[in-house]
C-alpha positions in Angstrom: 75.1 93.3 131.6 75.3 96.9 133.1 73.6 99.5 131.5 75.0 103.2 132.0 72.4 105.7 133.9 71.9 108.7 132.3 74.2 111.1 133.7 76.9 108.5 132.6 76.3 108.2 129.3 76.5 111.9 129.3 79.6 112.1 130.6 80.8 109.5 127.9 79.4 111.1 125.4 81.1 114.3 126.9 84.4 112.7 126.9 83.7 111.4 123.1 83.0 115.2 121.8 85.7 116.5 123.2 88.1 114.1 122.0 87.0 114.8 118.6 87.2 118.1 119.0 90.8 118.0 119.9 91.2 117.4 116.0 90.4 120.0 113.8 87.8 119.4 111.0 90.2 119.1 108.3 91.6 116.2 110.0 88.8 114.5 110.3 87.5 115.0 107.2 91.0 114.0 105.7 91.1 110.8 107.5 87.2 109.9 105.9 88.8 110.6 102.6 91.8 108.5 103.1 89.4 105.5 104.0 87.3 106.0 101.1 90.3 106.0 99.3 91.8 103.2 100.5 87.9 101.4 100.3 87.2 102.3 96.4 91.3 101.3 95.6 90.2 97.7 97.3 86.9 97.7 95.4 88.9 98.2 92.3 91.2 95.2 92.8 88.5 93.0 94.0 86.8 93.8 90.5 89.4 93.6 88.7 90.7 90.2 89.8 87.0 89.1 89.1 87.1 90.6 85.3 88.8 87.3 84.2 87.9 83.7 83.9 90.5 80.9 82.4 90.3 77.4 82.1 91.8 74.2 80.2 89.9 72.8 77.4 91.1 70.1 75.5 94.8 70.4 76.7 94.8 74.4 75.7 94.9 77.1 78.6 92.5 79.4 77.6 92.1 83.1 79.2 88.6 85.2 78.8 88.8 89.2 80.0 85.9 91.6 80.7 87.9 94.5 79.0 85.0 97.0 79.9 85.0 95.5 83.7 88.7 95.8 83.6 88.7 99.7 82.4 86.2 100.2 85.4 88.4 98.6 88.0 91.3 100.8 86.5 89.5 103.9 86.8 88.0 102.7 90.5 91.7 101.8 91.4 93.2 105.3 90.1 90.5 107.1 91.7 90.9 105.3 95.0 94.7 106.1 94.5 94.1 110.1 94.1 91.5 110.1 97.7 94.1 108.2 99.7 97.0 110.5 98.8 95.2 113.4 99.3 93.5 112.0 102.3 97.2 111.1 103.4 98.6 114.5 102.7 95.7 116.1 104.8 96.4 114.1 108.0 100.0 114.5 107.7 100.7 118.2 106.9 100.5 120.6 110.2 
């Protein structure tokens, strides 16, 4: 394995900063927003889908819901929705 020397690691990090300043702030800040969007709106689901437990006893289907864990997930899922859109609308508008 080849390590960098100094002065190239400086130049990479060089190249690095000025590729992220290309973008403006807003940008970049509109792009974290859509990924935390997008991660809370997948945290939601996740919980969701764990709020509930069914089984079969004695012949009968029967279905068992966290309603308090299911409210959370909503809320986690709706507030995930609301970042990604905004986070959307701030990396597409000009």
């Amino acid at each position: 394995m080849k390590y960098l020397s100094c002065c190239e690691r400086q130049f990479a990090l060089g190249l690095f900063i000025d590729y992220l300043t290309q973008y403006s702030m807003s940008k970049l800040v509109a792009t974290v927003v859509l990924v935390l969007g997008l991660a809370i709106g997948f945290y939601g689901f996740n919980k969701y889908t764990k709020s509930s437990k069914s089984g079969a006893f004695l012949g009968i289907e029967i279905s068992i819901q966290d309603k308090e864990a299911t409210t959370n997930a909503y809320l986690l899922m709706g507030i995930g929705a609301v970042l990604a859109v905004l986070g959307l609308y701030g990396v597409v508008k000009k």
